[in-house]
C-alpha positions as CSV (number, residue, x, y, z in Angstrom):
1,X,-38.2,-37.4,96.0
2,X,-38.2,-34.3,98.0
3,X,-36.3,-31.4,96.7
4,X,-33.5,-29.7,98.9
5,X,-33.1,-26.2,98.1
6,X,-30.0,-25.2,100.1
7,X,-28.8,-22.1,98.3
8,X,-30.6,-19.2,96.9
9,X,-32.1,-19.9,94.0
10,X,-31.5,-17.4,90.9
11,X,-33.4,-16.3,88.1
12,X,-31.2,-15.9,84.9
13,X,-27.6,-17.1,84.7
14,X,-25.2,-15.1,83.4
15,X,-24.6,-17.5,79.6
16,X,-27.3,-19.8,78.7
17,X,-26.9,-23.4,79.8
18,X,-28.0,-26.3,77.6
19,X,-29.0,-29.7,79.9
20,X,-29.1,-32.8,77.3
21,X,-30.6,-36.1,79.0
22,X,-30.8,-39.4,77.7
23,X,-33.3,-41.6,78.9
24,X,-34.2,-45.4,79.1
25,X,-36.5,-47.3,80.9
26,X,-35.8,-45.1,83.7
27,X,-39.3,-42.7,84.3
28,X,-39.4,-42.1,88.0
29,X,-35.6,-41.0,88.0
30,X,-36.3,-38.6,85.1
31,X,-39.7,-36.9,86.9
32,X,-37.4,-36.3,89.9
33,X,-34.4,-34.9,87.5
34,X,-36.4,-32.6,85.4
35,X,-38.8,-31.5,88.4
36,X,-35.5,-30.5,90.4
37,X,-34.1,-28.2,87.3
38,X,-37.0,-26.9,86.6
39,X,-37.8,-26.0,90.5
40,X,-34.4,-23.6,90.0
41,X,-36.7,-20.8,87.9
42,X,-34.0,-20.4,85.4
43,X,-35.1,-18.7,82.8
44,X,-32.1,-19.5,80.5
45,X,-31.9,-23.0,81.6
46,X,-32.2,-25.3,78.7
47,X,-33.5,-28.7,79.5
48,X,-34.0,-31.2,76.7
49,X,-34.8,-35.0,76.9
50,X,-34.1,-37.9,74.2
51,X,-35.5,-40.7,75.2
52,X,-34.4,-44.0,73.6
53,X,-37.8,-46.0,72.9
54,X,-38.2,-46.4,76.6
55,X,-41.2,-49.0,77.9
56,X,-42.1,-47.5,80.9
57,X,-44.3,-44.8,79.9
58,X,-41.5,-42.4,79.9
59,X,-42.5,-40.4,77.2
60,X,-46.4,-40.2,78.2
61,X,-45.0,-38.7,81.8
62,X,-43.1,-36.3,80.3
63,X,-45.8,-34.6,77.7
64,X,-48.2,-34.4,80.7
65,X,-45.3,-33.2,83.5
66,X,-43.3,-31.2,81.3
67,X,-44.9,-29.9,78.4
68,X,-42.8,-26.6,77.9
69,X,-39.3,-28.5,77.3
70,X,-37.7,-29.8,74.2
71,X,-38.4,-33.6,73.8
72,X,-37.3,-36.1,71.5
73,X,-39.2,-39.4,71.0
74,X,-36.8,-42.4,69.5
75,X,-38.6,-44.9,67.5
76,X,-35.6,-47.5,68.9
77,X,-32.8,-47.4,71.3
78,X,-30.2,-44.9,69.7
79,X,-27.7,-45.7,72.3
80,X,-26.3,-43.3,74.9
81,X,-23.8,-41.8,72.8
82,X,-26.4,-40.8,69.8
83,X,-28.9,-39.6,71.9
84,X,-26.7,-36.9,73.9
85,X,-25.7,-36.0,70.1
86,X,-29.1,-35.6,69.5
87,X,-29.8,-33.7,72.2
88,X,-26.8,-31.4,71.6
89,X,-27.8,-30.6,67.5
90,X,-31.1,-28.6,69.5
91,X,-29.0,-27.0,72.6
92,X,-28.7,-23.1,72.4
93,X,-26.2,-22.8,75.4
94,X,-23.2,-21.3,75.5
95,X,-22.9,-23.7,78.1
96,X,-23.7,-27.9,78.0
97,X,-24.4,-30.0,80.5
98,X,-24.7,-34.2,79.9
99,X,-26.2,-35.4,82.3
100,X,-28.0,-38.8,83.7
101,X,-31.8,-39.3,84.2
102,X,-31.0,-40.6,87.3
103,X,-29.8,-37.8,89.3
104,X,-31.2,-34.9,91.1
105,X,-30.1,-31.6,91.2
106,X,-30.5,-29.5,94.4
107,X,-29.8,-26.0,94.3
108,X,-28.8,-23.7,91.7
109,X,-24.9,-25.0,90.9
110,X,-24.4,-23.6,87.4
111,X,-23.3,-19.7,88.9
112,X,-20.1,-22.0,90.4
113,X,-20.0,-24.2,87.4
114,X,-19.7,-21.0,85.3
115,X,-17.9,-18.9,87.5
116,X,-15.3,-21.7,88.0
117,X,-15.4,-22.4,83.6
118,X,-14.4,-18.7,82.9
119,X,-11.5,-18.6,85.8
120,X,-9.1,-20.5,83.8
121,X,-9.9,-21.0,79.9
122,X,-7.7,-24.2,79.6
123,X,-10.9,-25.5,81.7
124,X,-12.7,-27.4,79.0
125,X,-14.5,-29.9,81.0
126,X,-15.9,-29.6,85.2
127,X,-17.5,-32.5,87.2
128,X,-18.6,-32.3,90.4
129,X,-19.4,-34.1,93.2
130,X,-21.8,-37.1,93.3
131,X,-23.7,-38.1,96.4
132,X,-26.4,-40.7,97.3
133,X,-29.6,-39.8,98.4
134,X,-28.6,-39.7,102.4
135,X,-25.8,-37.0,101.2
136,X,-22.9,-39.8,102.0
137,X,-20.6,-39.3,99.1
138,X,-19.6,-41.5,96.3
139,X,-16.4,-42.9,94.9
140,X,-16.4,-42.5,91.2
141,X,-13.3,-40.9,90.0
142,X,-11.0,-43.4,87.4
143,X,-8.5,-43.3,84.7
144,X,-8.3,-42.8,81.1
145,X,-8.1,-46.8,80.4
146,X,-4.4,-47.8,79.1
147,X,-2.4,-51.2,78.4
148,X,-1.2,-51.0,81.8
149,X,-4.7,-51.2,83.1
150,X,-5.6,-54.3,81.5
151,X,-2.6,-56.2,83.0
152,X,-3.7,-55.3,86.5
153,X,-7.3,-56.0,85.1
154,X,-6.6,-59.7,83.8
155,X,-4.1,-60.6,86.9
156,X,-6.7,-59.2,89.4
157,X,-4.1,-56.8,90.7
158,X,-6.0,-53.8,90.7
159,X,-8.2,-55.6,93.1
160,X,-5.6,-56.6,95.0
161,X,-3.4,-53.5,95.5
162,X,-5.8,-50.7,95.1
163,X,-3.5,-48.4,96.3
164,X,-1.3,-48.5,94.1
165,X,-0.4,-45.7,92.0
166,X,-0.6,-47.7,88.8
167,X,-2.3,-50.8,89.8
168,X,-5.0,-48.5,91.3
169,X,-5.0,-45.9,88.6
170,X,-8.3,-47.7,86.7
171,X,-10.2,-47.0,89.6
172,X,-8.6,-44.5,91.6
173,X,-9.8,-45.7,95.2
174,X,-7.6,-43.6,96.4
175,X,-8.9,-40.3,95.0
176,X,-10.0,-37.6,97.7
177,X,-13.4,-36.1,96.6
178,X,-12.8,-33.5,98.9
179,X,-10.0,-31.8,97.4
180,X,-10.6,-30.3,93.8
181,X,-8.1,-31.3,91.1
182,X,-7.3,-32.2,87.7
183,X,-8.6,-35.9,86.4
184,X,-8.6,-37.9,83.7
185,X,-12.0,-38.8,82.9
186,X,-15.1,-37.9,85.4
187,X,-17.8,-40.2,85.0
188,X,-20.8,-40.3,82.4
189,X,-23.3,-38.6,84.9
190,X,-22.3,-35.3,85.2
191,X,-20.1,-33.7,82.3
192,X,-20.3,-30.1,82.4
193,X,-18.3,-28.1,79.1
194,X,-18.4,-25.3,76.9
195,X,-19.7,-25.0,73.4
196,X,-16.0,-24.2,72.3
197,X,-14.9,-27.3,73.2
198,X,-17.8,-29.4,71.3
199,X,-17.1,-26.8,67.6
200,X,-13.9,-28.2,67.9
201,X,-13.4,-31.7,69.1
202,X,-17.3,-32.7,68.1
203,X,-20.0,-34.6,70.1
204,X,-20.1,-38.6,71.2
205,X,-18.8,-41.7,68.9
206,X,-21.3,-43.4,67.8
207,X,-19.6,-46.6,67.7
208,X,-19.6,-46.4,71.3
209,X,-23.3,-46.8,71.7
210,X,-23.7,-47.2,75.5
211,X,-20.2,-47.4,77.3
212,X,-16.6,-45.7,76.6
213,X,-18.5,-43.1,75.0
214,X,-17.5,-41.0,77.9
215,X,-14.1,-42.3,77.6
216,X,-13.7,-41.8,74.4
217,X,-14.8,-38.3,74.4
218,X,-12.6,-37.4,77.4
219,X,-9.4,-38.6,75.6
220,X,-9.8,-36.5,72.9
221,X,-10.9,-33.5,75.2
222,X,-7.7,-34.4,77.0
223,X,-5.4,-34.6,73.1
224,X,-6.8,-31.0,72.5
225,X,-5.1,-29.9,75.3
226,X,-7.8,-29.0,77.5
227,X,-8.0,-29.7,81.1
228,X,-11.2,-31.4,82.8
229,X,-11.6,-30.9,86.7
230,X,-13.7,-32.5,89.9
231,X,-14.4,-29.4,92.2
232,X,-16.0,-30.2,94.9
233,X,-17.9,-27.3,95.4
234,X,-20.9,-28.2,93.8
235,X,-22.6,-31.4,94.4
236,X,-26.0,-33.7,93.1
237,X,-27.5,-36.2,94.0
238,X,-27.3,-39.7,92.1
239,X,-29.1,-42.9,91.6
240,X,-26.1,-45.3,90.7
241,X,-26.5,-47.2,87.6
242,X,-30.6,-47.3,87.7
243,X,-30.9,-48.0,83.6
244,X,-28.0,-50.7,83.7
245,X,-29.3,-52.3,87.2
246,X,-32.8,-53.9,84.7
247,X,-30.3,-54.7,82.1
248,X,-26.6,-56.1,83.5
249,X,-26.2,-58.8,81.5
250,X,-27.0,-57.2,78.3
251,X,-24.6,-54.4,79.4
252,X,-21.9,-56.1,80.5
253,X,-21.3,-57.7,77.4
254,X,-21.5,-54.3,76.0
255,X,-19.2,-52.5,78.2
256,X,-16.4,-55.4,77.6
257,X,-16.2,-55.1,73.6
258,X,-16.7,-51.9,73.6
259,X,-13.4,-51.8,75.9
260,X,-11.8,-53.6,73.1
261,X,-13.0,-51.0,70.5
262,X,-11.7,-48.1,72.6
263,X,-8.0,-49.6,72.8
264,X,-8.0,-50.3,68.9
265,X,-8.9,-46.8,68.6
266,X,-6.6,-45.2,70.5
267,X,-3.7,-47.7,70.7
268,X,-4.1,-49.3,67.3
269,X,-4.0,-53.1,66.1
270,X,-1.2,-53.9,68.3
271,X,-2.7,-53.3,71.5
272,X,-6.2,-55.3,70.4
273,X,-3.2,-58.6,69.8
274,X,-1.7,-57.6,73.6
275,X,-5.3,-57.8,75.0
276,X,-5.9,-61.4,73.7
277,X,-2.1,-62.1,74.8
278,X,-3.3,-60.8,78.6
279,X,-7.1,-62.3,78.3
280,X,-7.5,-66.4,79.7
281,X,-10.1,-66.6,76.8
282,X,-10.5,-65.8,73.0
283,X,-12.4,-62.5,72.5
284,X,-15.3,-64.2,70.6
285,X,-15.4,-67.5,72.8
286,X,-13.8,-70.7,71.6
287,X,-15.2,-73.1,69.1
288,X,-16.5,-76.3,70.7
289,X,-14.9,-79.1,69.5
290,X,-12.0,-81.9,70.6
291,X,-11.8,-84.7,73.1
292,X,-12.9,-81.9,75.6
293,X,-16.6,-81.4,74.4
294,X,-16.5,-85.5,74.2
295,X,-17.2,-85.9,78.4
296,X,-19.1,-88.9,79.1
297,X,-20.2,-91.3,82.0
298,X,-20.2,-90.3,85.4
299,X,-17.8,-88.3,86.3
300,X,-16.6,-86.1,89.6
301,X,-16.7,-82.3,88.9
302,X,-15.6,-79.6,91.1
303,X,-17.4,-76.1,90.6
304,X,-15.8,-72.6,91.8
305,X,-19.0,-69.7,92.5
306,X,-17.1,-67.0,91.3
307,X,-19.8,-65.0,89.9
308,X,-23.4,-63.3,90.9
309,X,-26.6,-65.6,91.6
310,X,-28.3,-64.6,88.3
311,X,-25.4,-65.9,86.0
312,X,-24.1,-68.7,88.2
313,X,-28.1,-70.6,87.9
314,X,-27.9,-70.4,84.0
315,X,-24.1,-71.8,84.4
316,X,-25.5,-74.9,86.8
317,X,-28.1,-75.2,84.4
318,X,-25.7,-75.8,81.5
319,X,-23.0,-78.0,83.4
320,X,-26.5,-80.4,84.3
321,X,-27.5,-80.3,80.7
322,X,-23.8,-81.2,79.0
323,X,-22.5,-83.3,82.4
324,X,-26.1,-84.8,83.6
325,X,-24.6,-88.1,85.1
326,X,-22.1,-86.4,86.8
327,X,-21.4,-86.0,90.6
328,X,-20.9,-82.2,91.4
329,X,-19.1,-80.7,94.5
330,X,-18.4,-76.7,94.8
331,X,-16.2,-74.3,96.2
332,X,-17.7,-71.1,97.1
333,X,-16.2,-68.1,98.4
334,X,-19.1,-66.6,100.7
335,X,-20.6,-68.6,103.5
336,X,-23.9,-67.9,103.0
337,X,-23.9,-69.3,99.6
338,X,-23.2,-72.7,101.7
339,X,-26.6,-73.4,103.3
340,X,-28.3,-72.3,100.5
341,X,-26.4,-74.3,97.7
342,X,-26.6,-77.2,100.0
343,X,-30.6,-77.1,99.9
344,X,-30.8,-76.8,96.5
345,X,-29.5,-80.8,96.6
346,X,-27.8,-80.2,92.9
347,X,-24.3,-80.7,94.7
348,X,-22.9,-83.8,96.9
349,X,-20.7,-81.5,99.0
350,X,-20.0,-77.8,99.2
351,X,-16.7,-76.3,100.3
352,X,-16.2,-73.0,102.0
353,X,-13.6,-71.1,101.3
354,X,-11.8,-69.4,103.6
355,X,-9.6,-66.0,102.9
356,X,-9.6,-62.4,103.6
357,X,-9.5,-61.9,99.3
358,X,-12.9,-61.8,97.4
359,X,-11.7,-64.0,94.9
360,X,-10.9,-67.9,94.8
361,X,-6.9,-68.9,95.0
362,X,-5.1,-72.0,95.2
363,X,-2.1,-70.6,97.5
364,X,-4.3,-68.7,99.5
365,X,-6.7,-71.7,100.4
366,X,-6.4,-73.3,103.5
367,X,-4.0,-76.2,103.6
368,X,-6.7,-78.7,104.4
369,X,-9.1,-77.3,101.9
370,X,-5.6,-78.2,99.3
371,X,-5.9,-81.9,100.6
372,X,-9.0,-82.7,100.4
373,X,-9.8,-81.0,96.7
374,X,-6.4,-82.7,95.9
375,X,-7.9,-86.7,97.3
376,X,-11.2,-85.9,95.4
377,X,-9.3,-86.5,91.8
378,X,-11.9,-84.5,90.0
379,X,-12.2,-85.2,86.7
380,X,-13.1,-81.4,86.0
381,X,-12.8,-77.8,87.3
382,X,-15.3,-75.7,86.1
383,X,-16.3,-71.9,86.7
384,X,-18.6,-69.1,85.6
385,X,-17.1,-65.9,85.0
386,X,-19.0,-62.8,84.5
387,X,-17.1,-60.9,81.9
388,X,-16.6,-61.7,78.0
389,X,-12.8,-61.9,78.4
390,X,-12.7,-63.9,81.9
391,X,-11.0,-60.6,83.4
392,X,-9.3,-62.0,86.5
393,X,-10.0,-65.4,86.5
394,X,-6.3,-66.7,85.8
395,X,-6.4,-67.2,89.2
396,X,-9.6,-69.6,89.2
397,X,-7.3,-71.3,85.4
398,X,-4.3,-71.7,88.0
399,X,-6.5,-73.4,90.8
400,X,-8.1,-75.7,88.6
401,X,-5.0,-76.8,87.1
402,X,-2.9,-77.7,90.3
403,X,-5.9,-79.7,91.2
404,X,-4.6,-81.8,88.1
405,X,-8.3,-82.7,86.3
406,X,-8.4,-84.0,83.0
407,X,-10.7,-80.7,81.7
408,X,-10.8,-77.2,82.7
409,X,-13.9,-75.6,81.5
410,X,-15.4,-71.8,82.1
411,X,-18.7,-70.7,81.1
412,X,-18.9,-66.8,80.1
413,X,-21.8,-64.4,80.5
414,X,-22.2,-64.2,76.6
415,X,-22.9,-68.1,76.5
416,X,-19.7,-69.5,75.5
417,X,-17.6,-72.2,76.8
418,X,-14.1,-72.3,76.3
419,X,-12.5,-75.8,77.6
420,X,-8.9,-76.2,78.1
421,X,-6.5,-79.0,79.9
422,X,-4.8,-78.2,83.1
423,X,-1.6,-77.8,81.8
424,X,-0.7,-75.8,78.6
425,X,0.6,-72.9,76.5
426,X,-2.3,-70.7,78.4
427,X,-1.1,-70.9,81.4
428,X,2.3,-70.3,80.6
429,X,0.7,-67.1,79.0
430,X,-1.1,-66.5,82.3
431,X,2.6,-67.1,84.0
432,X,3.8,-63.8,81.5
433,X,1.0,-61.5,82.7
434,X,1.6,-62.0,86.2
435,X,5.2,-61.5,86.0
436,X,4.4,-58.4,83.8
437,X,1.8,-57.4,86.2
438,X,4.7,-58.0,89.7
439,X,7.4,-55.9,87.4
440,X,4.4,-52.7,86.6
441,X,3.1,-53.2,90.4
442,X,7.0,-52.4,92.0
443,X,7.6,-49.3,89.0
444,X,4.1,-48.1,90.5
445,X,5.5,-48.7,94.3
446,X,8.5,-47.0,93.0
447,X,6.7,-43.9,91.1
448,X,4.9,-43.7,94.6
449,X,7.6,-43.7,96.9
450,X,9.2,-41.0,94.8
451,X,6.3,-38.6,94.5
452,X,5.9,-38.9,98.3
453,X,9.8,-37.6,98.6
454,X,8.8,-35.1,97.0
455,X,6.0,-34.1,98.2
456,X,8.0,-33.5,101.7
């Protein structure tokens, strides 16, 4: 990748500044990263590198690229959160940047960074702004994750009303990254601080090896009292997600318990019993017996794609295995998936489904969709769902069961089935979230038409 240089580049800063980089699997990001710091001429820029037992000659490119800066070879993968720790025991700065292999940075931003650090000392963390690589800028300010959160996540509410001030506040769609402002937790790629802050609050948890590391260590920046702010006046560029992108499904399993760990740590044991109250399935999957694993003869089943191509293959290839005389019709949500599900001659019918909403729902199906998944008298609805927890998919527990089958089943992407019958104590539960979701989403409506009154 070519290197912009659009400001004048500068030959000492005015502190030392400390860049730590963890790397995996992620080589041709990392040349581009290191080349574009070291293409500044800073002589007291620090720029070390862990890299986690990478595969992809990683470590051979950077002892013949970049001989002259502090690297550190794993023996296995340390995790994100151990690595950055690493790095930080060797940085010198007065100044430490975290930052992701898979950026580039191009022009000298850490006179601003600094500049902007000593203007306020309450500042204990900056971010800036992220772009892609055509300069079109990306959306990645969220929240400090709370109870509330998971409601909206489990209902599929903060899908639905993005806008919202607490439905939306996981994601923050609706965060301007043109104005600078206090937030609650920038992301992962770009976390600029001050050595002052580290002495006293210390480096990553560990037992957040990969995800809600960052979290984590925001929260508590945020406890001390410090504050932590986007400004847009600096920008990078950013490869989204290029170590997670060869490894999703490993990493989405990670990033949903490690979720669980974060609330039990900062909301204690009570909130960790709320999140299995709010969740459609156990946290560790459901043991497989009952009259519901017993499912034999031939038998009509309805499938909902719900889920990416990857995860919904192995799921068909598990419904064939445990249901192989069975006669299987699906629902799916994109119209392409039609023609090519239909040529794959695994399914005796395929029904498309028509909405404006990315997700599958019984009241928001067309009417003749209703009657004809009603006539068919399946004897089973059954769904992938790519999260540990089935975040979301009450909706796809409250389709199956107004169809009336005899078995509800939903396959995870941690290789668990849970089975359930269409009408129960679970979704009665799933009735109490949704209510508790409606009664958050008009105290968020009200929150927001308040702060607009007074905003005139």
């Amino acid at each position: 990748m070519t290197v912009n240089k659009t400001a004048p580049l500068a030959t000492e800063l005015k502190d030392k500044v400390s860049v730590c980089i963890v790397n995996w699997n992620t080589r041709d990001y990392l040349y581009d990263c290191i080349r574009s710091l070291e293409e500044l001429n800073i002589a007291n820029l620090e720029i070390i590198v862990v890299d986690n037992c990478s595969s992809d000659e990683s470590s051979a490119m950077v002892k013949k690229f970049f001989p002259n800066i502090r690297f550190i070879q794993n023996t296995v993968n340390s995790g994100y959160a151990r690595g950055n720790n690493q790095a930080l025991s060797y940085a010198g700065g007065k100044y430490i940047l975290f930052l992701n292999p898979d950026t580039v940075i191009p022009y000298n931003i850490f006179d601003k960074l600094i500049e902007k650090m000593e203007s306020d000392s309450s500042i204990g963390v900056l971010t800036c702004q992220l772009r892609n690589p055509d300069r079109s800028i990306q959306n990645f300010c969220s929240g400090l994750a709370n109870i509330k959160d998971e409601i909206f996540l489990q209902s599929g509410f903060d899908k639905n009303y993005p806008d919202n001030l607490w439905a939306g506040h996981k994601k923050m769609s609706f965060f301007s990254c043109d104005v600078e402002s206090e937030i609650e937790q920038p992301p992962g790629t770009f976390i600029f601080t001050k050595r002052e802050v580290l002495d006293r609050i210390g480096g990553f948890d560990e037992n957040f090896p990969i995800f809600y590391n960052d979290v984590d260590w925001c929260a508590r920046v945020s406890k001390a009292g410090w504050k932590i702010i986007f400004t847009p006046s600096v920008y990078i560029i950013h490869h989204k997600s290029a170590s997670i992108k060869t490894n999703f499904e490993i990493c989405l399993i990670e990033e949903f318990y490690m979720r669980r760990n974060y609330y039990k740590k900062h909301y204690g044991g009570f909130a960790e019993y709320m999140l299995s109250f709010f969740a459609p399935f156990p946290y560790r999957g459901e043991t497989e017996s009952g009259d519901y694993i017993q499912f034999k003869g031939r038998k009509r089943i309805l499938v909902l794609k719900t889920t990416y191509d990857k995860h919904f293959q192995w799921f068909i290839s598990q419904v064939s295995d445990r249901f192989p005389d069975s006669e299987i019709d699906v629902v799916v949500a994109k119209f392409d998936d039609v023609k090519n599900l239909l040529g794959t001659n695994r399914f005796r019918r395929v029904f498309p489904y028509i909405s404006d909403k990315q997700y599958i729902s019984y009241f928001k199906a067309d009417k003749s969709l209703r009657r004809k998944l009603k006539r068919c008298a399946y004897d089973a609805i059954l769904f992938a769902h790519p999260t540990v927890d089935g975040a979301g998919c009450w909706n796809l527990l409250f389709f199956g069961s107004l169809l009336s089958p005899k078995l509800i089943g939903a396959f995870g992407i941690d290789g668990r089935w849970n089975f359930l019958g269409p009408f129960g104590l679970r979704q009665i539960r799933g009735l109490a979230v949704y209510l508790s979701a409606y009664i958050l989403l008009l105290i968020g409506c009200g929150i927001g038409f308040l702060n607009n009154l007074r905003a005139r």
